[in-house]
N, C-alpha and C positions, 0 to 999 in steps of 0.2 A: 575638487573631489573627482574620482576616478568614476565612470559612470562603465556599469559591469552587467554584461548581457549575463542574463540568466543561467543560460545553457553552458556558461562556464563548469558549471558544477554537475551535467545532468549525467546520472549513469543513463545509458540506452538501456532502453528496452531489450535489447538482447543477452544483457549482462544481469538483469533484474527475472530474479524468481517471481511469478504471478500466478495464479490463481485463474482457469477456466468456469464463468457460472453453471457448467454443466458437470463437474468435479462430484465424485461423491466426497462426504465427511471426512470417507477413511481416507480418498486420495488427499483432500486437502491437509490434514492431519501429520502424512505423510510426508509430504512437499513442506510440509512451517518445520517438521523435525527434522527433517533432512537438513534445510537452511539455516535451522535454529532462527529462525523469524518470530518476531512474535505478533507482528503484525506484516498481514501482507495484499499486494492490488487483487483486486477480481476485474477480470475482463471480462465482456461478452464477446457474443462469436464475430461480432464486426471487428472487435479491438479493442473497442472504448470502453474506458474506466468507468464502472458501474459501483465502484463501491470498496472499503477495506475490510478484511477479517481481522480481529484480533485473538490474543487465545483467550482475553477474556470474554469475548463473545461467543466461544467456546464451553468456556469452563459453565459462563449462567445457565445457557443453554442446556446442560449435561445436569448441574445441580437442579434446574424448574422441571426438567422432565423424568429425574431417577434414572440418568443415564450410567451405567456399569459395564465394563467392558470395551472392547472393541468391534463385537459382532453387530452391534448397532448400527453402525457408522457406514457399514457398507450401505443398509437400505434409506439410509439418509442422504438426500442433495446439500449441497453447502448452501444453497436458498433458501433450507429448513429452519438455516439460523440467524436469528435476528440479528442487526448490528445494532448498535447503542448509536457511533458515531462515525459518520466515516468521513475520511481523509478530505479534504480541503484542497480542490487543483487549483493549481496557475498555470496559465495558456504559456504556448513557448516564446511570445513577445510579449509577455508582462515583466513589469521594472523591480528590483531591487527590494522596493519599498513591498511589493506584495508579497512578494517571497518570503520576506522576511517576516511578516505579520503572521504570516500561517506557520511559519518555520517554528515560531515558537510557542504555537498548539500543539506541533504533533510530528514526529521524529524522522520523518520523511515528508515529501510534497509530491504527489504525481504531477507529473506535467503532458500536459495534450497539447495537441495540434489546431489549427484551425478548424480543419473535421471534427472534433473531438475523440481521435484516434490517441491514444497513449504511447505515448515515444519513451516515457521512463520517470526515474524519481528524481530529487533530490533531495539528499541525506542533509539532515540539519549537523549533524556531524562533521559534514565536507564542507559546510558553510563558516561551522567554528573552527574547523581548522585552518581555512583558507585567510581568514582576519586574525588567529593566531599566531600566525608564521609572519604578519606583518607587524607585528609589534615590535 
């Protein structure tokens, strides 16, 4: 068996839409419609991955509070909204085997660095298609 560094697959962080935790609502709102994301990373101001939004941790968010509109969202930080669950990292020298574990909770993997600086994701998509093409 083929043993397959991780980073095979990893989009950079440069090519990856994210999320600043100091973003308002409306910005981050902004940035998932622009991307059509429906999940996406938050960084803090060091780099590191603090966490994922989803739109459904949007949408509860809006229905538990009576949110209508979008003039709300300006005086909202995107740390006003709770997450339910957030993304699962693998370090950038973690095996196969971990990637994979998490790959199939959740539709992307952030992956960090030693620092726990965020270098980018990997799409579980790029992972089924990379063992589809070997069939």
């Amino acid at each position: 068996m083929t043993i397959i560094n991780i980073l095979f697959f990893l989009t950079p962080k440069a090519e990856v839409a994210f999320l600043e935790n100091n973003f308002s609502l409306r910005q981050t709102l902004e940035k998932m419609e622009h991307y059509h994301y429906a999940a996406i990373p938050i960084l803090d101001d060091n780099g590191e991955y603090i966490g994922t939004l989803t739109e459904g941790d949007i949408l509860w968010f809006c229905r538990h509070n009576d949110m209508v509109g979008l003039k709300w969202s300006e005086s909202l930080s995107l740390t006003d909204v709770p997450r339910r669950h957030d993304y699962a990292t693998v370090n950038a020298s973690s095996n196969m085997e971990d990637l994979l574990s998490k790959a199939l909770q959740q539709n992307f993997v952030p992956v960090v660095d030693d620092c726990d600086k965020f270098i980018g994701i990997i799409r579980r998509s790029d992972i089924i298609q990379y063992y589809y093409d070997r069939m």
